[in-house]
C-alpha positions as CSV (number, residue, x, y, z in Angstrom):
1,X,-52.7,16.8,171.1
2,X,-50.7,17.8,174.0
3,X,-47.1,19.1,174.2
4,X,-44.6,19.9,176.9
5,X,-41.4,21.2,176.9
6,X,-38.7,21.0,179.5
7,X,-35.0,22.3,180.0
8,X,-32.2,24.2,181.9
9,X,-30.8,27.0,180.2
10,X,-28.2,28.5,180.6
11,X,-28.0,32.5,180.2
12,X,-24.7,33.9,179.4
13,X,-23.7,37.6,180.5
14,X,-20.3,38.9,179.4
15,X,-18.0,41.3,181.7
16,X,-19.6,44.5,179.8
17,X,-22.9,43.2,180.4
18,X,-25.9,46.5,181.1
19,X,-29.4,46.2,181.5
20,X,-31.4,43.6,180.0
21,X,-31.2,40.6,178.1
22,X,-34.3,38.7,177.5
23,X,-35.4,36.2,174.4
24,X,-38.4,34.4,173.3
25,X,-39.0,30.8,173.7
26,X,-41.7,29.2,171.4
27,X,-43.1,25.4,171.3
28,X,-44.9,25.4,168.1
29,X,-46.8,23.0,166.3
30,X,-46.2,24.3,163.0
31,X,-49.2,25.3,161.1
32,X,-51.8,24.7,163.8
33,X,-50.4,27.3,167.4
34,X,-47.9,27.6,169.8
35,X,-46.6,29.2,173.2
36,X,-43.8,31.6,173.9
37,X,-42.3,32.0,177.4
38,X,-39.9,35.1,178.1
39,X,-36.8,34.3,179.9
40,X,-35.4,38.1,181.1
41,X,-32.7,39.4,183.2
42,X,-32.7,43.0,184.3
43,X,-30.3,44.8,186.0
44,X,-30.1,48.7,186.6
45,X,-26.6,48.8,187.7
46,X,-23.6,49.7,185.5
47,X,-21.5,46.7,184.5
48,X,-20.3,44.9,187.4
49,X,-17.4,43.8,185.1
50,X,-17.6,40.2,185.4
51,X,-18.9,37.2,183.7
52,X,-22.1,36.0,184.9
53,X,-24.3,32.8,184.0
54,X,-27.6,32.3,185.0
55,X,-29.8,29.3,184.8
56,X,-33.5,28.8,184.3
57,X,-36.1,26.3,184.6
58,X,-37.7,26.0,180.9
59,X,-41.5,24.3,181.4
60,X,-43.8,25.0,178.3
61,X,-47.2,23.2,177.7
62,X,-49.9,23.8,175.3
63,X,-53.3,21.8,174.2
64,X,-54.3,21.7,170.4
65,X,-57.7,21.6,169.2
66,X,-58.9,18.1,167.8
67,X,-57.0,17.8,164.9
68,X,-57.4,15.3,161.5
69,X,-55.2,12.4,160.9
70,X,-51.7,13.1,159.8
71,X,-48.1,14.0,160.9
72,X,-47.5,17.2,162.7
73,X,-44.3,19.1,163.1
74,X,-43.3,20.0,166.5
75,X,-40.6,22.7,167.2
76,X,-38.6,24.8,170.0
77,X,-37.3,28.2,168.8
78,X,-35.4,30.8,171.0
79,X,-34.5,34.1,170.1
80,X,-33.0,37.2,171.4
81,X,-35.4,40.2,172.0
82,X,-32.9,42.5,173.0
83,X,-29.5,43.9,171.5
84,X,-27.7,43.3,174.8
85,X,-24.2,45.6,175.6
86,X,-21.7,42.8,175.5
87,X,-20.3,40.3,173.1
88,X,-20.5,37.1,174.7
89,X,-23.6,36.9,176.1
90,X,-26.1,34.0,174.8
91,X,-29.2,31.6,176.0
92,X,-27.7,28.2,175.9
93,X,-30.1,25.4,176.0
94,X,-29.4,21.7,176.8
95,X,-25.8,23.1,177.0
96,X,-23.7,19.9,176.9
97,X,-21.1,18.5,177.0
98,X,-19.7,20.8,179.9
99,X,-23.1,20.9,182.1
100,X,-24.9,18.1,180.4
101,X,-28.3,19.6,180.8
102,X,-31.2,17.4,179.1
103,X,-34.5,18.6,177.5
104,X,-37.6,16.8,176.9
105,X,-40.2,17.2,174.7
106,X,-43.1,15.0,175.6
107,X,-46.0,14.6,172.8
108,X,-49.6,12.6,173.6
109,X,-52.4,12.1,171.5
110,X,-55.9,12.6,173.0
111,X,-58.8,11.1,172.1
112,X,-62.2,12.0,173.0
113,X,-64.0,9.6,175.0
């Protein structure tokens, strides 16, 4: 089986923003593997004292072994990594109404020849 994964994010930085924030973003096929990407923003500097958002380019893929007949469950997690300084700041994916950024999850079944 092959997956892939696609979306915008959006990465939210409140005005008392310092450091780093960073999270993990897993495609999993539950039970059988998966693939986490890191999306991290670093930043040495005291805070700036202003709101910042940041957007990424999501692109995940992975490959399964063959695998038996049967339905597989095929999931996106993302979670934080680091305790931020700042209240408001927050990964925000497909983040619609406002932006109307989409997502797609694309799923194919491969057969050997």
């Amino acid at each position: 089986m092959f997956v892939e994964f696609s979306a915008i994010a959006l990465l939210s930085l409140d005005n008392t923003f310092t450091i780093r924030s960073s999270y993990n973003v897993s495609l999993v096929v539950t039970g059988v593997t998966n693939r986490t990407i890191i999306v991290l923003y670093y930043d040495s500097e005291p805070s700036g004292g202003y709101f910042r958002q940041l957007t990424y380019n999501l692109h995940i893929n992975l490959l399964t072994q063959p695998l038996p007949t049967g339905t597989y469950s095929i999931e996106i997690y993302w979670k934080s990594t680091w305790d931020a300084t700042g209240s408001a700041n927050s990964l925000s994916v497909a983040h619609a109404p406002t932006y109307n950024y989409t997502r797609t999850l694309f799923v194919q079944e491969l057969k050997p020849i």
